[in-house]
N, C-alpha and C positions, 0 to 999 in steps of 0.2 A: 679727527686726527688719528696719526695710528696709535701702537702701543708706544708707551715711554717707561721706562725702567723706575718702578720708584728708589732711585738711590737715597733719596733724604728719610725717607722712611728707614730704610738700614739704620743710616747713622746714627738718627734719632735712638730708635730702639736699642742700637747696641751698645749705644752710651748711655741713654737715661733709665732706660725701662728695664733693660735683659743687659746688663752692663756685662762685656765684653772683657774689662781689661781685667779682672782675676783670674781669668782664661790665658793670656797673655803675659803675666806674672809669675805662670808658671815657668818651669824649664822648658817643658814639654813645647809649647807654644809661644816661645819667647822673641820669637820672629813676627808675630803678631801684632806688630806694631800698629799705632794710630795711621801713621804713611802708608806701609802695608796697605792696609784693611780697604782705606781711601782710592789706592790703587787700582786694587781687586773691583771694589766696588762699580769705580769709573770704566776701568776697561770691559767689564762681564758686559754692565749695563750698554756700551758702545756693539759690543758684536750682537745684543739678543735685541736689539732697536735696528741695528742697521742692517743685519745679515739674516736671523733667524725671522723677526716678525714679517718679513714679508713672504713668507713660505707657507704661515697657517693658511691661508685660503687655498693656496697652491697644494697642499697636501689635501687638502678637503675633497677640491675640484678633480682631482688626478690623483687617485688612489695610488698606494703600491701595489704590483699586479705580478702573478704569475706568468714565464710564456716561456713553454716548452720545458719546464724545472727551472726558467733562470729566474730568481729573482728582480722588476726590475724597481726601484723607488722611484719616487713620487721627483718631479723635474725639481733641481735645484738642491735638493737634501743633500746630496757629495758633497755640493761645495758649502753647503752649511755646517754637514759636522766637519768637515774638513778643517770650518775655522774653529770649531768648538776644540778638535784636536791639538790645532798648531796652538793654539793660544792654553794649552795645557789644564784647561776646564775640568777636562777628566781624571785626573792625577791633584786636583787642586787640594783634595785628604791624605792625598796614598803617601804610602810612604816614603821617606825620602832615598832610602838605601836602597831604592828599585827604581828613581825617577820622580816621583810625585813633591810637591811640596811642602808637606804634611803642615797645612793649615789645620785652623779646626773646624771642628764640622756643622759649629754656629756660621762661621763663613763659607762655607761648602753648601750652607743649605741658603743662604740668603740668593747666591749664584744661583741654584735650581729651582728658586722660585722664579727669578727673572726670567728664566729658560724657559721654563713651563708658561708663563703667561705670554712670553711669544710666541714661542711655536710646541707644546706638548707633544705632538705624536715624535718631532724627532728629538726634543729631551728626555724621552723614554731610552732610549739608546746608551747613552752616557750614563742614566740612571743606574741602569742595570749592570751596564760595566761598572760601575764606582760597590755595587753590591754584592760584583763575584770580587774585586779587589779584595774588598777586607775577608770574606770567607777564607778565600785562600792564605793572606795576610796571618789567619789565626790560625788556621788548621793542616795546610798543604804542608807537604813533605820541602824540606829546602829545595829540591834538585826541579820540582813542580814551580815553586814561589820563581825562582832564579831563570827560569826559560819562560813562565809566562804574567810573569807583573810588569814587567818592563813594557813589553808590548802593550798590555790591558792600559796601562797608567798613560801612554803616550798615543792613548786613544788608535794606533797604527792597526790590531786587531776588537773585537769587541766580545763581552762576555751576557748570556742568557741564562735563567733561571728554568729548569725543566722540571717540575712536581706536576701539574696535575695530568691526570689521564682518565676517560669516558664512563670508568666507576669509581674516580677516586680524585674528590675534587678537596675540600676542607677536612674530611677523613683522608689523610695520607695513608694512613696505615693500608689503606687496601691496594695500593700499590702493588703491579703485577711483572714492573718490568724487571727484568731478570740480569744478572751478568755472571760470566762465567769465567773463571780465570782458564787465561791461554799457556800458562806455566813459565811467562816469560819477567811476570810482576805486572803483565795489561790484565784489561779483562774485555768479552765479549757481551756489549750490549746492545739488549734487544729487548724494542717495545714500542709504544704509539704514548706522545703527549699532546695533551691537545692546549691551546690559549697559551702559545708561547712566543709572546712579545718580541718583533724582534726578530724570531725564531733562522732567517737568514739575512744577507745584506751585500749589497752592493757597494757598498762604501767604506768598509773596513776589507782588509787583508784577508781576516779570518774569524769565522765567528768560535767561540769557545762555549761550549754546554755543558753545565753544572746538571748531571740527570742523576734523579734518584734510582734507584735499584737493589734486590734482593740478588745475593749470593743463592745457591744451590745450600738447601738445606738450612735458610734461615728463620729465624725466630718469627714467627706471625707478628703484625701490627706494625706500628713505629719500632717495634725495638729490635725490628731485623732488616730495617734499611738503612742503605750505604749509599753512600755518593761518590759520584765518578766524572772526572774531565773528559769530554768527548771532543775532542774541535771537530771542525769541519772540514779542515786540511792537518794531515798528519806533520807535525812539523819534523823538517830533516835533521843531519845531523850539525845542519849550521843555525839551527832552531827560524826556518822559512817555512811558511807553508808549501809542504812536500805533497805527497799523492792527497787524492780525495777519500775522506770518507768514509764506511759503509751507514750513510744518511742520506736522507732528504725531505724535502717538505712535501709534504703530500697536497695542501691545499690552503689556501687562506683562508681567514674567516671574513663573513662579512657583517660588517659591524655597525653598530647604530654610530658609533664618531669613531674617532682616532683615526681615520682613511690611510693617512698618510703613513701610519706605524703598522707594516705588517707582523697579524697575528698569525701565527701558524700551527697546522697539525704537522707533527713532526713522526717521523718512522727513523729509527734507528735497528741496523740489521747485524745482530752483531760488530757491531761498530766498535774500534777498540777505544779503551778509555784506561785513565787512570785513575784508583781509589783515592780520595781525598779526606783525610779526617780518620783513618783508618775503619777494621770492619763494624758493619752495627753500629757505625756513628753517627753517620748521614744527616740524622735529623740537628744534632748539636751541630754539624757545619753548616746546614741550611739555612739554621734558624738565626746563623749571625748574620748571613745576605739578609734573611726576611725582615729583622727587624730594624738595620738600615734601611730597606727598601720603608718600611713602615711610617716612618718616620717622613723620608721623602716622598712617599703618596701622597701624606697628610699637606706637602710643602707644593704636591703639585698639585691639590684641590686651591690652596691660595692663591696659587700665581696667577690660576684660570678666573678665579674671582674676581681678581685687580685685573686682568685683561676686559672680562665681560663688565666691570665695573665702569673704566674707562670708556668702554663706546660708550656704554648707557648715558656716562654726564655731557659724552660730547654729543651726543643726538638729543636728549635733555635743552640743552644751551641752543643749540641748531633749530628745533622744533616749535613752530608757531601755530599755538590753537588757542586763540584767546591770549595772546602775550606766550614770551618763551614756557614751553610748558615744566621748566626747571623751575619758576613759580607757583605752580599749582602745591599747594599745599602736601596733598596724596602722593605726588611726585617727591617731594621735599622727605617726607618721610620715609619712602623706600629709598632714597640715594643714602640718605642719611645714615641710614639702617645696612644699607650693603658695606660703606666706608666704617661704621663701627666696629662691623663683625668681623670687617677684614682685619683688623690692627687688634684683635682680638685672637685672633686665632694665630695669626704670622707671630705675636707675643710669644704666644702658649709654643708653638713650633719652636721657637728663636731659644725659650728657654729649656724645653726641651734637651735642643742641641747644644746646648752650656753646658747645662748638668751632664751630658754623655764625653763633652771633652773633659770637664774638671774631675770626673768619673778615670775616664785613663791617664789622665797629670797626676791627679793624687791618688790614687787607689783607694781611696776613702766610700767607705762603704754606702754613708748615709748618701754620697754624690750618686753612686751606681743605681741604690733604690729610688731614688727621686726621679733618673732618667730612665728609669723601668716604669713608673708608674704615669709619667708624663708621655710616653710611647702610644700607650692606644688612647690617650684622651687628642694628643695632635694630631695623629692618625683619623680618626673618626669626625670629630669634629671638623678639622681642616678641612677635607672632604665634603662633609655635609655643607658647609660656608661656602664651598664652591658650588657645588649643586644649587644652594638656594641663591646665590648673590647671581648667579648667570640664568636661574629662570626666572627671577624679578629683572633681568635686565632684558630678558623678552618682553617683559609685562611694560617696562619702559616704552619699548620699543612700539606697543600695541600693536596695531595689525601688521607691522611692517616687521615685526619681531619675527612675525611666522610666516616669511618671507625668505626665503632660504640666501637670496642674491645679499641680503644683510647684516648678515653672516654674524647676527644674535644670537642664532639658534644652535652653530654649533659648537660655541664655550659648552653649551649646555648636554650636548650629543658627546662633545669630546671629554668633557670632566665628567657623566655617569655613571662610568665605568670605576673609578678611582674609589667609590664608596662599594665596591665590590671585589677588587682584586687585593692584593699581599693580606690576607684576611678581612671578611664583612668587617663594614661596622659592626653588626650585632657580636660577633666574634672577639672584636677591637672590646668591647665593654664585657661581654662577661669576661675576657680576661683580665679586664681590670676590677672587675665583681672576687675574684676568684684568685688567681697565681698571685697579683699584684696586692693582691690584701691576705696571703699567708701569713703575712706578721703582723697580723691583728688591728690594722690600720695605719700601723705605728708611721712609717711615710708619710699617707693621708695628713697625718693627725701634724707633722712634722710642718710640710705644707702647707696647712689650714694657717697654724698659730705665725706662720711668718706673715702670713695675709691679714688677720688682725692686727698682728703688730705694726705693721704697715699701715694700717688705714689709722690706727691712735697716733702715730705719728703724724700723719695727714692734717688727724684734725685738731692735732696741737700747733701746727705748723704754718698754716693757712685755717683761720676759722670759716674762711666764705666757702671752704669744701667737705664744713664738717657734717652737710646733711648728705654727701656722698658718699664720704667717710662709713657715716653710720649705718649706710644701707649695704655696704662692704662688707663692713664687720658684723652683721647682725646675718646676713648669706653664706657668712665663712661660717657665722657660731649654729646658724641650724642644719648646713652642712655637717659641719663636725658630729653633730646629736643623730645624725640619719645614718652617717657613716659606722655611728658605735652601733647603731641598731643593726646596720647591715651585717656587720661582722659575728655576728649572732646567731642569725639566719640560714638555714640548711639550703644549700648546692642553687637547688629548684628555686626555691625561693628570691635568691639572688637573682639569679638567671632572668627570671620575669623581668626582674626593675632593673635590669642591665643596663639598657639604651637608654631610658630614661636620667639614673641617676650620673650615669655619663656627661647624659645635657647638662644636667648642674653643674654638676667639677667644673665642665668647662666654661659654663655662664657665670660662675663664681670667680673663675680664674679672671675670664675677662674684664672682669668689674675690677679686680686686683692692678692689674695692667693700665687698665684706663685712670683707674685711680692715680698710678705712677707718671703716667704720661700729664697728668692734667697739674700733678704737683710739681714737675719738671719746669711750668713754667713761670716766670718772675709773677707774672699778676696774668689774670683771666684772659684768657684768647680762646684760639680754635681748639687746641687741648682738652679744652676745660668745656668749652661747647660740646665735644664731641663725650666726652665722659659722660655727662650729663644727661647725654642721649643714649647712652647705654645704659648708665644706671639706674635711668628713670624709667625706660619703655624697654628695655630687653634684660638686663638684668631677673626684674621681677619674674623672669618665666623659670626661674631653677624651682621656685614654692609650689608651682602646679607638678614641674618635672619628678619633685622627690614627691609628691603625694600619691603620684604615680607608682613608682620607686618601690613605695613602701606597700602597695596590695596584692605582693604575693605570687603566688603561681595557682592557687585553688581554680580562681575566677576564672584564668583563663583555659580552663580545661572542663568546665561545668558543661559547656555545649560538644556535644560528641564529633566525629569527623562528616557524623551523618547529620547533626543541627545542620552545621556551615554547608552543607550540599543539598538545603533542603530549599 
């Protein structure tokens, strides 16, 4: 069967688990209605099932290609973002006094999962434009916001993120592109980026580039780069795309998946641009695109799970060796296990994007730390959930999985990248090792005690869940004890147990979720099956995780560079 949208999964979650309506309650979001939401749901779900999922193979099979500088995409993409545009998908956060509907971003991100597990290479698109929106949104000059958010938000032109270049990939600082003011308020940039998604397009009007760069004479490292508007067509004085340029793409990359999404090396020749976020800013306007984007990497590791998830059950069900092999036991357990992690993670995302809208409704501080510290755990995790639910759903698939015409393999081709770009996971956790625990836990710790509290209510509530309960609260309380030790721990030392103690946060959170989900319902069903199956056989892995966690940095620097090459 093809893909299908899980809309009941929204509902559920955003009413029992990640409850939606105090987001809604607000002023901010007071358009949020239950109708609404239903709405949103129903229509999103109808274009990425009817319009977008038929494209994944077609973007697979027929790359986007270079010919002669033109850009051309992958057959069918126009008329896909086309509907993604008309139907206002791209503006579905932005703001309203520029076009957009200014939903919130818990339903902005339920949409881009959908999108993503149809068709990913051309939800990359929209992605990024929804991620120079708010950059601009917080930092552009009015007379910038006013000639190009309308456009971005009505999806008519699209917007790209330009940081890395051939020595300066997660170290920004060494950034070498240059810009020069032309004495008019442009400026003159000039430099090569490479891995940028996107980077031109046949299906928008005009593509818009967010490029980092130094001034003449600026400060070495991060603290002397500035960011700057490059479009691709200079717009006139009726704000149209006017003359071209001094840009182009030098070449595509060719990539292990994502076919359909050209990445580009990008040459800008003194191209004119305008400064955004004013000088030596750059990185603080960047970093509000990157952690949007962050946020929606993590959203679009899910989606691709819940696509690779679904062939697997439908080839499962289909599959006769010895009776349907969705019987076999070994089978049983991986499906089982791909469906847990997914409602585990899309949870952890879902809430995520809560805390980031009740974050800008109330300016409440404790909401903003919550959705800083929930950033790289749905980020990394979501990611890695994808990774592993679409190469278990090759292992479904057996030999026919490594069958390219079955098109198992390339959820997994096209979601590998996702645990690599808007920062590593490993990056994703030591910042939550690190920036995210400058206040001594106190978040964490915030966090942790709602997830006990929750499970004691659990198991006063329902006793037939009190041995889930306990396995809840007894992962939150050795968490909490890992977490003080962490906070203790010098730089290095964190650093080690990064990626690890990450796994727990979020195998801890999950059990929190599943635990909600399973109490959601009147008396024991699939909820409560499904919980069970997390808290029994996947949960238990945060105990090995922080044991890990907790050994340091010594041990892994005992063998030299010359041990490991020996």
């Amino acid at each position: 069967m093809p893909y299908r949208s899980p809309v009941g999964e929204f509902r559920f979650i955003l009413d029992q688990v990640v409850p939606l309506a105090p987001v809604a309650a607000t002023e901010r979001f007071a358009e949020a209605t239950g109708d609404t939401v239903d709405a949103i749901l129903t229509e999103a779900a109808r274009m990425c099932d009817e319009v977008l999922a038929p494209l994944q193979r077609v973007g697979d099979l027929h790359p986007a290609r270079l010919e002669n500088g033109v850009l051309r995409s992958s057959p069918g993409f126009a008329e896909g973002y086309a509907a993604i545009a008309e139907g206002g998908w791209v503006g579905l956060a932005g703001p309203q006094e520029f076009g957009g509907m200014g939903l919130p971003q818990a339903l902005n991100m339920a949409v881009n999962d959908m999108m993503s597990g149809a068709c990913l290479a051309l939800q990359l698109n929209p992605l990024l434009t929804q991620g120079q929106i708010e950059a601009l949104e917080h930092h552009a000059s009015d007379e910038l916001k006013a000639l190009y958010l309308p456009k971005l938000i009505s999806g008519e032109w699209s917007g790209t993120m330009n940081l890395t270049e051939p020595q300066a990939g997660s170290d920004v600082g060494a950034v070498r592109s240059k810009a020069e003011p032309n004495g008019d308020g442009t400026y003159a940039v000039t430099g090569q980026k490479i891995f940028i998604s996107w980077g031109d397009s046949d299906v928008t009007a005009n593509v818009c580039h967010l490029v980092l760069a130094r001034l003449p004479d600026a400060a070495p490292g991060t603290r002397g780069i500035s960011l700057f508007m490059v479009p691709k067509y200079i717009p006139d004085a009726n704000g149209a795309p006017g003359v071209a340029n001094s840009l182009k793409v030098v070449s595509l990359e060719h990539k292990m998946g994502l076919h359909g999404s050209p990445t580009c090396v990008m040459a800008f020749e003194g191209a004119t641009g305008w400064m955004v976020g004013g000088e030596a800013k750059g990185m603080a306007a960047m970093f509000t695109m990157m952690n949007n984007a962050r946020l929606a990497v993590g959203v679009q590791g899910i989606g691709v799970a819940e696509a690779a998830y679904q062939k697997a059950l439908d080839y499962a069900v289909d599959r006769k060796q010895m009776g349907a092999i969705i019987d076999h036991a070994d089978v049983r357990r991986m499906l089982t296990g791909m469906k847990a992690d997914i409602f585990a993670s899309r949870s952890i995302a879902l809430a995520c994007a809560v805390a980031l809208d009740m974050g800008r409704a109330t300016g409440e501080p404790e909401w903003q730390a919550r959705a800083a510290l929930l950033t790289p755990i749905a980020k990394a995790f979501g990611t890695d959930v994808g990774m592993a639910v679409s190469e278990t759903g090759v292992q479904i698939h057996g030999g026919m999985g490594f069958v390219e015409e079955t098109g198992a393999a390339q959820f997994y081709r096209d979601v590998r990248v996702t645990a690599i770009y808007e920062g590593t996971n490993g990056i994703q956790a030591m910042d939550l090792v690190a920036r995210k625990m400058m206040d001594g836990g106190e978040a964490a710790f915030r966090l942790l005690q709602e997830v006990e509290d929750a499970a004691n209510a659990a198991r006063a509530a329902r006793p037939e869940l009190a041995d889930l309960a306990e396995h809840v609260w007894t992962a939150a309380e050795t968490l909490r004890e890992a977490t003080e030790w962490l906070v203790r721990q010098d730089v290095q030392d964190r650093f080690a147990g990064a990626v690890p103690y990450l796994r727990a946060f979020a195998r801890v959170l999950g059990g929190h979720f599943h635990l909600k989900a399973a109490l959601a319902e009147a008396e024991a069903g699939p909820r409560t099956a499904l919980a069970r199956i997390y808290v029994t056989r996947l949960l238990p892995q945060f105990a090995a995780a922080l044991d890990e966690a907790k050994q340091g940095a010594a041990g892994l620097y005992a063998l030299s560079a010359e041990d490991l090459a020996a």
